[in-house]
C-alpha positions, 0 to 999 in steps of 0.5 A: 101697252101697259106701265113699266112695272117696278120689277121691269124697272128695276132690271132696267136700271140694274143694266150697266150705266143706266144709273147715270144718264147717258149724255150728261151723267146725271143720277137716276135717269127716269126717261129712255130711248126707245130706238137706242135702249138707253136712260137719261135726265129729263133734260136731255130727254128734251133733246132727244125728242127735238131729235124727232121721233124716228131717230130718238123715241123717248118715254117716261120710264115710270109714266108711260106705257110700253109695249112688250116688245119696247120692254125687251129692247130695253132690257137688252140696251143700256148705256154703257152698251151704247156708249161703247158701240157709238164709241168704237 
């Protein structure tokens, strides 16, 4: 496990709506799910960890580690991608 670099970061936030979190539309999200590949603000982060672990699994994108495989998922979300799936 290792930090998100600043090029893993900046794919990240590059990716479709994740310049904006997800639930309130805050800019410049900092915190993601893991289990849905998507970013939002520090207080929504909080609801999303009172959710448990084993629905929403929340890190820091610029604090904690990652595996390679949670780098992946990520790379591969983003908000808009899961606003339109739960959306539909």
């Amino acid at each position: 496990m290792v930090q998100m670099s600043p090029a893993d970061q900046a794919i990240v936030k590059a990716i479709p709506g994740n310049n904006q979190c997800a639930d309130c539309g805050m800019k410049n999200p900092q915190w993601a799910s893991v289990s849905f590949g998507n970013v939002f603000c520090l207080e929504c982060s909080g609801v999303h960890r009172s959710l448990g672990v084993h629905i929403s699994f929340v890190r820091s994108i610029a604090m904690d580690s990652w595996t390679d495989k949670q780098l992946a998922l990520m790379k591969k979300g983003g908000n808009k991608n899961c606003n339109d799936y739960l959306k539909a």
